[in-house]
Backbone as CSV, one residue per row, in Angstrom:
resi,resn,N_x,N_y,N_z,CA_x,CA_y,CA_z,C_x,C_y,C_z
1,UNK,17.720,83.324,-26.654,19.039,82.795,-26.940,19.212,81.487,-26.164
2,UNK,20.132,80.569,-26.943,20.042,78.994,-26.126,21.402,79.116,-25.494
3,UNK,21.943,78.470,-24.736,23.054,77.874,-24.078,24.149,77.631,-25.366
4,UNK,23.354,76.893,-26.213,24.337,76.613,-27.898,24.706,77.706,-28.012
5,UNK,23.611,79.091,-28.344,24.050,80.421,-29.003,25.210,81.218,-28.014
6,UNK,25.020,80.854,-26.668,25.515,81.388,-25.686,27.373,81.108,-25.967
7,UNK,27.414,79.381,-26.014,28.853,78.885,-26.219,29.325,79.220,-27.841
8,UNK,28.506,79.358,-28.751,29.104,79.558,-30.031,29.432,81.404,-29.812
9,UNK,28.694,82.278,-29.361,29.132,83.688,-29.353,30.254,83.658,-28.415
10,UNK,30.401,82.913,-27.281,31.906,83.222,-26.489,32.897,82.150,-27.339
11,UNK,32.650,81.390,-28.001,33.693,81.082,-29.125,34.452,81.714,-30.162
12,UNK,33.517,82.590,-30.697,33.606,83.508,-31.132,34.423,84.682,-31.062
13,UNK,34.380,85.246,-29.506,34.895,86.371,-28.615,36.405,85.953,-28.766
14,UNK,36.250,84.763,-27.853,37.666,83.746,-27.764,38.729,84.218,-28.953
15,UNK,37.872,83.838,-30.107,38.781,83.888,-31.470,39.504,85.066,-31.435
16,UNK,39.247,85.835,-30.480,39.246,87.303,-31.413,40.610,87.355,-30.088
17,UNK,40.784,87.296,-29.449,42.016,87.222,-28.124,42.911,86.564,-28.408
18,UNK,44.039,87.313,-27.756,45.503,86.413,-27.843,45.522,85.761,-26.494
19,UNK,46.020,84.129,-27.323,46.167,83.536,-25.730,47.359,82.273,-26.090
20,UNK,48.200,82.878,-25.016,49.364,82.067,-24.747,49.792,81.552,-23.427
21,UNK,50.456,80.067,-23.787,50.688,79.688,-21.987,51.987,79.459,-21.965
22,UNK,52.606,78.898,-20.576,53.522,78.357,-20.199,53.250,77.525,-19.432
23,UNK,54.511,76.413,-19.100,54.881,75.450,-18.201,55.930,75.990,-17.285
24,UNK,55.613,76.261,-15.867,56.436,76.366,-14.855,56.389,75.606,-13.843
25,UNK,57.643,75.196,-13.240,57.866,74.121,-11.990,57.307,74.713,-10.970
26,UNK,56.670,73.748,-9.948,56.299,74.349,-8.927,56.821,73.240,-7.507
27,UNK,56.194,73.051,-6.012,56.017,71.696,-5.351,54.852,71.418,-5.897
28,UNK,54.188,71.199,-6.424,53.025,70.777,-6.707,53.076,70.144,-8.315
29,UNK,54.022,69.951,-8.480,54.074,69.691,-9.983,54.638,70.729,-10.981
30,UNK,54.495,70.464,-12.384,54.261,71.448,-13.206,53.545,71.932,-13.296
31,UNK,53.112,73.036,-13.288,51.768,73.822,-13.720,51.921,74.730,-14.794
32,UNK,51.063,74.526,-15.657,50.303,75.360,-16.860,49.733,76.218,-16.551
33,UNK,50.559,77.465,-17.292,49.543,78.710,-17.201,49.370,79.155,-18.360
34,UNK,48.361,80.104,-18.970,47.254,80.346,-19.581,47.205,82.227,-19.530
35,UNK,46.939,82.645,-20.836,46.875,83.747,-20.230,46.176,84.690,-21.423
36,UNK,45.345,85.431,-21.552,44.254,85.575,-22.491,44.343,87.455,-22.485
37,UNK,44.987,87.550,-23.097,45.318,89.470,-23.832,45.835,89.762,-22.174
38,UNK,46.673,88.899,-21.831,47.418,89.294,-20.677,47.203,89.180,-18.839
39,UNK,45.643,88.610,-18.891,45.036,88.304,-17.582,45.121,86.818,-17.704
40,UNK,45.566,86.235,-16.649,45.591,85.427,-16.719,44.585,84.484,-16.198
41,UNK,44.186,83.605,-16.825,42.841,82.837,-17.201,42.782,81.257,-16.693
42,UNK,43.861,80.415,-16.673,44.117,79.708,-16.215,45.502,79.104,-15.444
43,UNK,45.283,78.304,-14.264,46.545,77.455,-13.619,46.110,76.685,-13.375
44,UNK,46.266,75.373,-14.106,46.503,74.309,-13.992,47.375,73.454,-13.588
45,UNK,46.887,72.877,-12.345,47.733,71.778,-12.056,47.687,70.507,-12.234
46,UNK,49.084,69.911,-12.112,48.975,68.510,-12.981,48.046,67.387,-12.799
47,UNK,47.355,67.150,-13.488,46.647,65.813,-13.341,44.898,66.170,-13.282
48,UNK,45.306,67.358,-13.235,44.050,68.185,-12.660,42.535,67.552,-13.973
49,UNK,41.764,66.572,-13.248,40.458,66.427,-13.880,39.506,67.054,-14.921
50,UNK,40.121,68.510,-14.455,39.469,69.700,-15.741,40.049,70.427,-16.780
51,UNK,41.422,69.528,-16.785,42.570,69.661,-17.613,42.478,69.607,-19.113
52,UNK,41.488,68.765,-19.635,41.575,68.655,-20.807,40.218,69.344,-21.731
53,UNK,39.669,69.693,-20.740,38.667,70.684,-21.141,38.266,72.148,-20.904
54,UNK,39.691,72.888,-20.898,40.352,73.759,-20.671,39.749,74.922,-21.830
55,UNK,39.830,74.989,-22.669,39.706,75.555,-24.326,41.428,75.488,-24.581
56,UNK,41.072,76.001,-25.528,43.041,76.194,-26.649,43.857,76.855,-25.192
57,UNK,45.470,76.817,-25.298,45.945,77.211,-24.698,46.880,78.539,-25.443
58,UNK,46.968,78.277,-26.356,47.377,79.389,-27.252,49.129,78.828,-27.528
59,UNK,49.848,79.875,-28.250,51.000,80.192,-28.418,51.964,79.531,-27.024
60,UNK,52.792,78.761,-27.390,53.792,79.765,-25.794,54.682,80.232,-25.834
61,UNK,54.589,80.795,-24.791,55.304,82.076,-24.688,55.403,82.497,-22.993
62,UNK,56.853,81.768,-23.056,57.419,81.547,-21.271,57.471,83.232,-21.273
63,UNK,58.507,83.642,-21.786,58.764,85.132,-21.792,57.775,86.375,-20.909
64,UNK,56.551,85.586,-21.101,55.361,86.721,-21.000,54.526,86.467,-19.537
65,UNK,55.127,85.230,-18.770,54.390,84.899,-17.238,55.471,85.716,-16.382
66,UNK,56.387,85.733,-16.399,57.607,86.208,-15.534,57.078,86.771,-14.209
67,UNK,55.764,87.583,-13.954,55.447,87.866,-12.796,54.807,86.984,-12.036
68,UNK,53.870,86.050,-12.745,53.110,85.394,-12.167,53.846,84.009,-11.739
69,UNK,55.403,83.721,-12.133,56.230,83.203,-11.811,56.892,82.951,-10.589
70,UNK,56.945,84.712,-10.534,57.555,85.591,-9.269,57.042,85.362,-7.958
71,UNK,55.417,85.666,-8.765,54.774,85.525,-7.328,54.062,83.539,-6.874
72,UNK,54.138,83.051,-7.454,54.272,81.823,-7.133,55.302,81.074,-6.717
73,UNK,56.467,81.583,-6.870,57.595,81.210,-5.985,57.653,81.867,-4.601
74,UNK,57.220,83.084,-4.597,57.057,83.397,-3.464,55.974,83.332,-2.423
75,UNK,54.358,82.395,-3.235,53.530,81.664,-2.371,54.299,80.409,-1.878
76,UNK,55.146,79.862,-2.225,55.510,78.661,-1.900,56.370,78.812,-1.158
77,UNK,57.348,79.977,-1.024,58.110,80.281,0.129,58.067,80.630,1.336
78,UNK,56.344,80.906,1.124,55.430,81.361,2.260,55.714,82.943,2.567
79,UNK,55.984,83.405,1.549,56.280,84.965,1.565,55.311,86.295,1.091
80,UNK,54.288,85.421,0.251,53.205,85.567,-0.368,51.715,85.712,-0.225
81,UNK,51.067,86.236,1.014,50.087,85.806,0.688,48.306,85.922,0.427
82,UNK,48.761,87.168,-0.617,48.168,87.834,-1.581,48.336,87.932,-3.003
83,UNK,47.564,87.847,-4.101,48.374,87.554,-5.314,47.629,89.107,-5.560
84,UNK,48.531,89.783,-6.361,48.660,90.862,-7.306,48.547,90.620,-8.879
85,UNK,47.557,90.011,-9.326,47.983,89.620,-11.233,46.815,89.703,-11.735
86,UNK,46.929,90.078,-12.869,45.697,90.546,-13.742,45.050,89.072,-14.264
87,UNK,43.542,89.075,-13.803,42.632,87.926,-13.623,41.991,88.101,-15.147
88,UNK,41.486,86.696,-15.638,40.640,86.814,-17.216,40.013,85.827,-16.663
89,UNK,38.605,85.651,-16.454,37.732,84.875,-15.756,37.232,84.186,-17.056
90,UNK,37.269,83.202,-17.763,36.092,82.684,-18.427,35.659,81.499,-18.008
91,UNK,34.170,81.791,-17.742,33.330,81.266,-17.353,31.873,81.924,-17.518
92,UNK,30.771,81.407,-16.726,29.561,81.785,-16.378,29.383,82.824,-15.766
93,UNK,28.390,83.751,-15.996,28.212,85.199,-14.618,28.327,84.588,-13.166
94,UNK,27.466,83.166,-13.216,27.607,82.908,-11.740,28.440,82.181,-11.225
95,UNK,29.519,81.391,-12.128,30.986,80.864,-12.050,31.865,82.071,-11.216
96,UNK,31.729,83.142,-12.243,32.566,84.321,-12.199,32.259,85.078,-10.335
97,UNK,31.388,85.172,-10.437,30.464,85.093,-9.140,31.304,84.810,-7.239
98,UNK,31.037,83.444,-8.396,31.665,82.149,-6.955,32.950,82.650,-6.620
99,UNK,33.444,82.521,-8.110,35.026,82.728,-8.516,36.264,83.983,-7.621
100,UNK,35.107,84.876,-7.904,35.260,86.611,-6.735,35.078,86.509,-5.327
101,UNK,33.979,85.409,-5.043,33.837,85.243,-3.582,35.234,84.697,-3.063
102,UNK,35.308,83.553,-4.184,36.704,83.148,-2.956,38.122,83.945,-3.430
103,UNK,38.373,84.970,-4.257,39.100,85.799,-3.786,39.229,86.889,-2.128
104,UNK,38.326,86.521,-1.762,38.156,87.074,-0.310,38.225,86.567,0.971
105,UNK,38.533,85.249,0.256,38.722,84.035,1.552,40.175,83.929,1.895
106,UNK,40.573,84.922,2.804,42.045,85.372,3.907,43.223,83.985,3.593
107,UNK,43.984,84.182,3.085,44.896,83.331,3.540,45.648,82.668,4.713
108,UNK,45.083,81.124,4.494,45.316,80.313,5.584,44.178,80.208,6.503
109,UNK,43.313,80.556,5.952,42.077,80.336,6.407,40.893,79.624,5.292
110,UNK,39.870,78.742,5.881,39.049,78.291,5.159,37.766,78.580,5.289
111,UNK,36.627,78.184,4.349,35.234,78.501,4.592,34.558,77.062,4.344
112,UNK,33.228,77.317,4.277,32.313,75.573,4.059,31.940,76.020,2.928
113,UNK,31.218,75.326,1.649,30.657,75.918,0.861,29.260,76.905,1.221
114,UNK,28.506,76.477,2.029,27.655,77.430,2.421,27.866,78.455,2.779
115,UNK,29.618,78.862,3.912,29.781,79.829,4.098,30.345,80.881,2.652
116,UNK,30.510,80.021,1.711,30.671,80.716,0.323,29.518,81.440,0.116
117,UNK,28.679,80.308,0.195,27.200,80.929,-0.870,26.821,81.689,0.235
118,UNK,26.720,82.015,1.372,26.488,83.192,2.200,27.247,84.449,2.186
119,UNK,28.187,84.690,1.579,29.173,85.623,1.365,28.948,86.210,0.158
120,UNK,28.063,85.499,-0.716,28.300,85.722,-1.835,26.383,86.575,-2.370
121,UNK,25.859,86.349,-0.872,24.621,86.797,-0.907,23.672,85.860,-1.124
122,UNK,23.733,84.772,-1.391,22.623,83.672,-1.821,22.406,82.802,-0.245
123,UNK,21.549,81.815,-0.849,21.077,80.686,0.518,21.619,79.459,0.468
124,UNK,22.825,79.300,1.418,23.403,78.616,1.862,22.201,76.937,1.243
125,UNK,21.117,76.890,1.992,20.650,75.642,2.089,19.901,75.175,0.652
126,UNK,20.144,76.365,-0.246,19.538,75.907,-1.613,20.847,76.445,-2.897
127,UNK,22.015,76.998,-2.141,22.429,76.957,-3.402,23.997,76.456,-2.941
128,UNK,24.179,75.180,-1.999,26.320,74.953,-1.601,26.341,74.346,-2.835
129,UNK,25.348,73.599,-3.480,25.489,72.367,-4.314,26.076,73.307,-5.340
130,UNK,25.678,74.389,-5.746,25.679,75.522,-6.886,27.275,76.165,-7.140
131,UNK,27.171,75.913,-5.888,28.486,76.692,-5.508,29.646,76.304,-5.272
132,UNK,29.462,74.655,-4.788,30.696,73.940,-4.966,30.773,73.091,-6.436
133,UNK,29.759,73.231,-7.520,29.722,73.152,-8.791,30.999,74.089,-9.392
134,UNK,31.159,75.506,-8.615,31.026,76.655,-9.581,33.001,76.338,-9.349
135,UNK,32.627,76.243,-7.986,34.256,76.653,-7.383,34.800,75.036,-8.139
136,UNK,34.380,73.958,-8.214,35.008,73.111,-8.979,35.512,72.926,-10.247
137,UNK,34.903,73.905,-10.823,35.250,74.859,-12.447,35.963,75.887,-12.765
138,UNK,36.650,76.294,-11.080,37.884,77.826,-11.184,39.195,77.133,-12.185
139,UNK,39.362,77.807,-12.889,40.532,77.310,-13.847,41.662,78.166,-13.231
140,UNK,41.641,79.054,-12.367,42.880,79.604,-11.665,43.161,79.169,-10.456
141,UNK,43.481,78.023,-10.419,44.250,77.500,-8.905,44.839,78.114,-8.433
142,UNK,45.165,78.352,-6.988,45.890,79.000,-5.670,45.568,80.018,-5.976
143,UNK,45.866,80.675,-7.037,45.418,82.818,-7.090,44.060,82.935,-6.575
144,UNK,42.922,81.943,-7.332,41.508,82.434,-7.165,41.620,80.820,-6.322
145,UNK,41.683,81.128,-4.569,41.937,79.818,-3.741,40.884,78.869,-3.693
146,UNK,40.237,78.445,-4.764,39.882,76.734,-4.501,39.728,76.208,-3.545
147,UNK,41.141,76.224,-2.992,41.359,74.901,-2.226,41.382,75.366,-0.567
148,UNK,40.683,76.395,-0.831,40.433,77.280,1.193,38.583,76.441,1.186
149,UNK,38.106,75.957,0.283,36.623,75.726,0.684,36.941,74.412,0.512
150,UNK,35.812,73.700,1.868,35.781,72.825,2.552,34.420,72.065,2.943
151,UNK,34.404,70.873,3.383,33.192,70.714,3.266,32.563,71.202,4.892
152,UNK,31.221,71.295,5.174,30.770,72.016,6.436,31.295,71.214,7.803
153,UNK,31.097,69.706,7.425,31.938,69.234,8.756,33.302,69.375,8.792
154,UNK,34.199,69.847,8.466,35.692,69.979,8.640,36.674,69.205,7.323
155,UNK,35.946,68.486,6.566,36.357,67.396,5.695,36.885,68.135,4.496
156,UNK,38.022,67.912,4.031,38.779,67.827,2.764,37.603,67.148,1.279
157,UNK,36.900,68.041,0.724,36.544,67.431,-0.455,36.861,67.883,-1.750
158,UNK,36.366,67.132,-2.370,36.587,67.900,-3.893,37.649,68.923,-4.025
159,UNK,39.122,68.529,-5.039,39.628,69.470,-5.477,39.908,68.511,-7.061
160,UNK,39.884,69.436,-8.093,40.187,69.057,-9.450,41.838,68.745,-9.650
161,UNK,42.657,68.803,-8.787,43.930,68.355,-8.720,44.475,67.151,-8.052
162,UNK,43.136,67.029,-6.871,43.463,66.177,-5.953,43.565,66.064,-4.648
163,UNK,42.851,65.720,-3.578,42.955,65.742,-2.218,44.324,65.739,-2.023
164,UNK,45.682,65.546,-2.136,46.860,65.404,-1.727,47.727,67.004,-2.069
165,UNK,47.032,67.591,-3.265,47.532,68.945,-3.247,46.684,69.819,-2.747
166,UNK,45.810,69.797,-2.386,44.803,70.050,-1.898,45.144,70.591,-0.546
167,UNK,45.646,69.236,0.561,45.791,68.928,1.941,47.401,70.124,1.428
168,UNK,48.170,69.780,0.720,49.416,70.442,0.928,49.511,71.871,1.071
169,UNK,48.526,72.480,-0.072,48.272,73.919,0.091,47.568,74.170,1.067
170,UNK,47.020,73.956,1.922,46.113,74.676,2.991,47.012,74.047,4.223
171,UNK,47.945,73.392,3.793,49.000,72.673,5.213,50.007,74.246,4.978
172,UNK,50.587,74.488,3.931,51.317,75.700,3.590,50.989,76.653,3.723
173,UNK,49.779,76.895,4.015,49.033,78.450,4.286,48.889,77.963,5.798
174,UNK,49.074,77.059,6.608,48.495,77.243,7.829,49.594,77.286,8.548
175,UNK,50.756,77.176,8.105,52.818,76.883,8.751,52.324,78.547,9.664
176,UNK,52.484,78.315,10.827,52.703,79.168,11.793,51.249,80.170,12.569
177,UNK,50.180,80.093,11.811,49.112,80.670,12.136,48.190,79.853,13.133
178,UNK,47.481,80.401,13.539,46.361,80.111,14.598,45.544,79.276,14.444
179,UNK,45.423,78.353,14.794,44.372,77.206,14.095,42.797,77.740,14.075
180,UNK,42.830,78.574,15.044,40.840,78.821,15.031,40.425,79.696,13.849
181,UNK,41.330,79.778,12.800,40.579,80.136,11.729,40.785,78.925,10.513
182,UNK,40.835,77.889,11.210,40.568,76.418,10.060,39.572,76.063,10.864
183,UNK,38.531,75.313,9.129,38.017,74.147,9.787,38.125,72.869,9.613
184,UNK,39.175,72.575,9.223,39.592,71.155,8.949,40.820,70.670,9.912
């Protein structure tokens, strides 16, 4: 099977799912959400580089985010900081992979990409490149945290929204906690 057969059979799959989004206000902009037989699949934030190569967004249908609403007002209130919401990953096995690792990365705390790909069972020195590929392709911002991986010297890199929301969310997860679990 080729990579072609690979994207035409999950095209396929796709067809067969209901998927509807919304637009909700956030500090960070508007963000688009996405949500595929009810897990939600994507958050997009504005401006975000991987925005337009998203797939369909479906129907919308504000009516049907109401929790994931809930609980994003209450990450931003700093009241939050664990998300509870039903995840629809599409992507790669080893996207999906990455994707799970950094569900485990503590809030208000960060990792390097190597310390990803070490968590995740692989070798740091042959696969960060792999891995900060993978995490640059999470279509669920803040839920599946992105923006907790960092580069190994302490440095702010790569986020598909933007170093400035980037710096804001990990400034908002760090309001009152201990600094020795950042490395930036």
């Amino acid at each position: 099977m080729t990579v072609q057969d690979d994207v035409t059979q999950d095209l396929r799959l796709l067809e067969e799912v209901r998927v509807v989004h919304t637009v909700v206000p956030s500090p960070v902009g508007p963000i688009t959400l996405v949500a595929h037989d009810g897990g939600l699949s994507a958050l997009l934030l504005p401006d975000s580089k991987y925005e337009p190569v998203q797939g369909p967004f479906g129907e919308r249908a504000d009516d049907e985010f109401d929790h994931v609403q809930t609980q994003l007002d209450e990450y931003f209130a700093g009241t939050r900081t664990e998300f509870d919401l039903p995840l629809h990953f599409v992507g790669t096995t080893f996207q999906c992979r990455v994707w799970e690792g950094l569900l485990r990365i503590p809030y208000g705390q960060t990792r390097s990409y190597g310390d990803l790909a070490a968590e995740i069972g692989l070798d740091p020195r042959t696969s960060s490149r792999a891995v900060g590929a993978a995490n640059g392709r999470n279509r669920i911002a803040i839920v599946v945290p992105c923006h907790r991986v960092i580069g190994a010297d302490g440095s702010l890199t790569g986020f598909a929204a933007g170093l400035d929301r980037k710096r804001f969310l990990l400034g908002l997860e760090a309001k009152g906690r201990p600094r020795e679990h950042l490395l930036f």
